[in-house]
N, C-alpha and C positions, 0 to 999 in steps of 0.2 A: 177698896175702902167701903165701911157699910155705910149704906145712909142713914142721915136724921130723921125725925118725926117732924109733920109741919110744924106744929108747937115749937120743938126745937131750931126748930130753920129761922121763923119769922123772931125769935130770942137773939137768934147768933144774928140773923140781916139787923135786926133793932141795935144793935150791940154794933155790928160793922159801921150801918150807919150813922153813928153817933160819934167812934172815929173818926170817918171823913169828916164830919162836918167840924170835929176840934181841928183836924188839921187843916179844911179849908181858911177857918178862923187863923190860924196858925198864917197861914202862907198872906194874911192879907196883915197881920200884926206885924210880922219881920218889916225889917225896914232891907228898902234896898239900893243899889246904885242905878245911873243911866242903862247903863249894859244888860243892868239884870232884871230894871223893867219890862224892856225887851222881852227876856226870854220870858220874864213870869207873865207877861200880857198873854204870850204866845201859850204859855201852859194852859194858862186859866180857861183861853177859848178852848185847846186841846180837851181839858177835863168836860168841859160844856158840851162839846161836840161828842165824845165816850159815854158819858151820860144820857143822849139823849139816844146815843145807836144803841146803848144797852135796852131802853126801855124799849122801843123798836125793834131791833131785831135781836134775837137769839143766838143764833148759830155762831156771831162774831168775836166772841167772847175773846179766844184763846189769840187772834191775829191782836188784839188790840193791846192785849200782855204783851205779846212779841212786839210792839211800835213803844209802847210803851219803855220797855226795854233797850229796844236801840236807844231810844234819845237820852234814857239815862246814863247809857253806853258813851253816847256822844257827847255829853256833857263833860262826862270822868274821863275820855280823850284828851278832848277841849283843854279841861285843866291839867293834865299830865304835859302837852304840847308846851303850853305856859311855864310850865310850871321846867321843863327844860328849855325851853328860851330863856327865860332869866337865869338859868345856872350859865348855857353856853356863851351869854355875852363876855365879848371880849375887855379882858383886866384893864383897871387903869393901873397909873401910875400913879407911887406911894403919895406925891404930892396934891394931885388929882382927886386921893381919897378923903384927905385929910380937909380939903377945902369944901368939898358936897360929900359930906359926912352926913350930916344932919339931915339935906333935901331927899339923899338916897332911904337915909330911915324909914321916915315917912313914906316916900312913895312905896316902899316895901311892903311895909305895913298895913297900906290901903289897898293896895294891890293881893294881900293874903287875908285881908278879912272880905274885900269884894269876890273873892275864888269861895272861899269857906260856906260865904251867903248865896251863893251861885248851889255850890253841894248840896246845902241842904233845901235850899228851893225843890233843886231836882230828885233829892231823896225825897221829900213830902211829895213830890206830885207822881214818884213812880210807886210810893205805900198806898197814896189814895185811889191810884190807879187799882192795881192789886187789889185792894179791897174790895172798889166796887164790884171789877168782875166777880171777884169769891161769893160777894152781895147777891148778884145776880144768881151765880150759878146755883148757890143755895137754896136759893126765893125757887128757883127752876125744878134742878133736880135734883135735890136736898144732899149735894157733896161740896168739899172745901178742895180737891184737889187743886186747883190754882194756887193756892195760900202756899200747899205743902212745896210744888214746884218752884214757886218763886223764890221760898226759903231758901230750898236747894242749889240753883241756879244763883242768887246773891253769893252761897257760901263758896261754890264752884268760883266765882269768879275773884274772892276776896283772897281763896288761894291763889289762883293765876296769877290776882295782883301782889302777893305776897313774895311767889314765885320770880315775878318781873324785878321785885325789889332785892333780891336776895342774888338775881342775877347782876342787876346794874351793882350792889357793892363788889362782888368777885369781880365787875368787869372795870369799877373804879380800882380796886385792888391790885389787878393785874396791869391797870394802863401805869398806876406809881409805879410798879415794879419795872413798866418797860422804860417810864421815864427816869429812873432811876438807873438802868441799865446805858441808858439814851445817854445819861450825864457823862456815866464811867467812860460809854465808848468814847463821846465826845474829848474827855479828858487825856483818854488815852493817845486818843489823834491829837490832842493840840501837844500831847509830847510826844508823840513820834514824829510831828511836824518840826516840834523845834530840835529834838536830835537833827531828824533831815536837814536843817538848817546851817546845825552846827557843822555836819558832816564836811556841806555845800561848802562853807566859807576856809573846813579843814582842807578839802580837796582843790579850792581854787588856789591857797597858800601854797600847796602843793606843787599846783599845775605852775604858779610865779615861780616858782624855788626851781622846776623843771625845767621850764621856758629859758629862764637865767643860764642856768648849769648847761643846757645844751648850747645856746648862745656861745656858750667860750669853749667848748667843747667844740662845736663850730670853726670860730677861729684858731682852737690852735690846730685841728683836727686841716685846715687849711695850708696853714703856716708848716705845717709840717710835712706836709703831700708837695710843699714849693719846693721846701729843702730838700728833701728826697727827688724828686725831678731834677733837682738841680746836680745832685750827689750821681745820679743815676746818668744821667749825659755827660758829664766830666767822668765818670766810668767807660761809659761807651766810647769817649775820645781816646783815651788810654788805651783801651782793649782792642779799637782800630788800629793804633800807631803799631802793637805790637803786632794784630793779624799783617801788615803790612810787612814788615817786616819777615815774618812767618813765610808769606808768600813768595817774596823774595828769595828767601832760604832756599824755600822749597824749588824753585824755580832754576836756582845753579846747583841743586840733589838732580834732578829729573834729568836738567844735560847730560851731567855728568853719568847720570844710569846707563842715559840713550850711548853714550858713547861705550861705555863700558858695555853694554847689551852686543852693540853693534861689533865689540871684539872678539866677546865671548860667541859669537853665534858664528864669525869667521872659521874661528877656533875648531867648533862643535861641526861646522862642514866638514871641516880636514878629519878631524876625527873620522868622520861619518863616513867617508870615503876609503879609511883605512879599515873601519870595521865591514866593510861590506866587503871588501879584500878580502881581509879574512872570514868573511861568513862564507864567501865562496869555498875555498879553501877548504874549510870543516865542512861545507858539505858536500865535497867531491872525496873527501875521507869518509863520510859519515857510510854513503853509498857505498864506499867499496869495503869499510869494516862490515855492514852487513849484508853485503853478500856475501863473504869469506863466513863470518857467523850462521849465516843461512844452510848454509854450504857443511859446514862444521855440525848445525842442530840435524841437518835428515841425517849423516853418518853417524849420531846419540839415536837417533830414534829409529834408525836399523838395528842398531848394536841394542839398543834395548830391547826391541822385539824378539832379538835373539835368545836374548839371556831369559825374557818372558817363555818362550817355548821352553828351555832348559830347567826354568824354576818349575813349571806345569808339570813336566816329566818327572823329577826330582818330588816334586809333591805329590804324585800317582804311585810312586814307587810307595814312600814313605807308608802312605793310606796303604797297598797293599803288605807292608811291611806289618805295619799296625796291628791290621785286622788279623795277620796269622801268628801274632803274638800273642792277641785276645783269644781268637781260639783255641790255643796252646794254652795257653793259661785255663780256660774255663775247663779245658779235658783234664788237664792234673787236677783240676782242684774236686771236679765231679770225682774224679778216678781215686783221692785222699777221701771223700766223704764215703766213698763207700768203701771200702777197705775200712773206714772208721766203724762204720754203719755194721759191717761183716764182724767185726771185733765183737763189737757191743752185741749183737745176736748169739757170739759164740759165749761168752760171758755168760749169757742169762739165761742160756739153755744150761749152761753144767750147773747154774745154781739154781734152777729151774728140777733138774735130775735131781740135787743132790738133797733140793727141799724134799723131794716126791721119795724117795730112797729112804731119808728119814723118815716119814711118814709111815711109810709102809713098816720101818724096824717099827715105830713105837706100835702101830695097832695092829703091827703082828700079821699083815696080807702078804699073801701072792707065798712065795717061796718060806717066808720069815713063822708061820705056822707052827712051824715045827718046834722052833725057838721058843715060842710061847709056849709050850708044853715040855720043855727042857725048864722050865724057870720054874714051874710050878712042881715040878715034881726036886726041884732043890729044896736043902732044907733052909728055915731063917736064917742059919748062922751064915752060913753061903750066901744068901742074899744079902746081908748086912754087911759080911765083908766085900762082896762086891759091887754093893753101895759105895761104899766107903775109898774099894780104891778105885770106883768109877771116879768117886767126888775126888 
């Protein structure tokens, strides 16, 4: 930023200073509460005490902005804390409201113009602040950067509180919504509780109606396992008398077997005695049939052996008979093939000559010369007729 000219400087600090002093007028015109005397007592020495470190010393300029700042910080805390304490007290009741209606007004009332007069207290004493230093630093080394800073940092902070505000309605926003959800759930549960209810008082009717039915179910379920026991042993007496009976029976069966066993087995001796009689018997037969058999098979198996040399002999003959049959037979049949053989050579030798004979007549060799010169010295007519009765 460029600087002023002294001229200009001692204009703007004349100009600054004349501000403060409308707002130190200012802060002693407002009227104020107990509370706020307090703090305006506390300002006032604060301003005293700034003013006089300004003229003193130099360098402190910018820590004094920054204190400056917190307490106005602290102030606009202060009253936000407030100012959600009296939102967060707890409701009365409609009757409650209707009776301190009027005392609550008023305390309200005095309670938002004492915060209001507090605000602006601490707004005039952190412009006055600001000023002076700008006063100073101007008077110094002829710039207003402080001025332009505090603008900035106010504006910084009016957004952040803008920001706070825009957050707490989304966050009031969202808490209807949850309490709103909060209702449903609620409602939801006071009827699923009172279904459960119904359910409950369904299911105990239930469980009587159960209770009851088994109850006689019970007894006749009783009543009826007697009578069955009872049916069931007058069964058994019955089914005794006749096994008794049974056994009885069975008891004049068994003598009677034993005795009958005891005859049949007498019986079955004597048999037994006769068959071994005769087993003797067949096999003092059996013995001497095969021996005789024995006797009877070497005299077959001589006489076959016999007849085996006589068959061998008889089959040696036969083989030689055979074989000079075959031989005989293959000399005729060689002895027929050639005499065939002799035939057919004599055959095709005469027509062998007889081709070679005619040869020789038609081209007139060997002997036949002369003929051809008997033929040409005939005349045509002679040739023609003996063409003719050749053909």
């Amino acid at each position: 930023m460029e600087k002023v000219t002294h001229l200009e400087a001692l204009l703007f600090s004349a100009v600054l200073e004349h501000c403060v002093d409308q707002l130190a007028i200012l802060g002693y015109i407002m009227p104020v509460s107990q509370e706020g005397e307090t703090d305006l007592s506390h300002t006032g020495t604060q301003e005293m005490k700034e003013m006089m470190e300004t003229q003193k010393e130099v360098d402190i300029n910018d820590p004094e902005l920054v204190s400056a700042r917190q307490e106005s910080g602290e102030t606009v805390t202060s009253m936000a804390l407030k100012h959600t304490k009296l939102k967060q007290l707890p409701g009365k009741t409609e009757d409650q409201k209707s009776t301190h209606h009027l005392s609550k007004r008023d305390r309200k009332h005095s309670t938002l113009s004492a915060e209001k007069l507090r605000k602006i207290q601490a707004d005039r004493q952190y412009a006055s602040d600001v000023i002076t230093v700008t006063m100073t630093k101007m008077q110094e080394s002829g710039i207003f950067n402080n001025l332009t800073e505090a603008n900035e940092s106010e504006k910084a902070k009016k957004s952040k509180f803008y920001d706070i505000l825009i957050r707490e309605e989304e966050g009031k926003k969202e808490i209807k919504s949850l309490q709103k959800q909060l209702q449903d759930i609620k409602k939801q549960t006071e009827k699923d509780l009172q279904n459960r209810d119904k359910i409950i008082d369904h299911l105990k009717e239930k469980l009587q109606e159960e209770t009851a039915k088994l109850n006689t179910e019970s007894s006749y379920m009783k009543k009826n396992t007697d009578l069955q026991v009872h049916q069931t042993q007058k069964k058994c007496s019955n089914e005794e008398n006749v096994l008794d009976k049974e056994i009885q029976e069975l008891k004049s069966k068994t003598e009677e077997e034993i005795q009958i066993h005891m005859e049949t087995e007498n019986f079955l001796r004597q048999q037994y005695q006769k068959v071994e009689e005769k087993l003797e018997y067949w096999m003092d037969k059996y013995e001497n049939d095969t021996n005789a058999k024995d006797e009877e098979l070497d005299a077959l198996k001589a006489l076959k052996a016999e007849n085996l040399e006589t068959m061998q002999k008889f089959a040696k003959e036969c083989l030689t008979f055979e074989e000079t049959i075959i031989t005989d037979r293959s000399e005729k049949e060689t002895k027929r093939k050639q005499r065939e053989q002799d035939v057919l050579e004599q055959r095709s030798i005469l027509k062998l000559q007889a081709w070679w004979k005619g040869m020789m007549v038609r081209r007139f060799l060997g002997p036949y010369k002369a003929l051809e010169k008997l033929l040409k010295q005939q005349p045509p007519t002679q040739k023609d007729s003996g063409k003719e009765e050749s053909g």
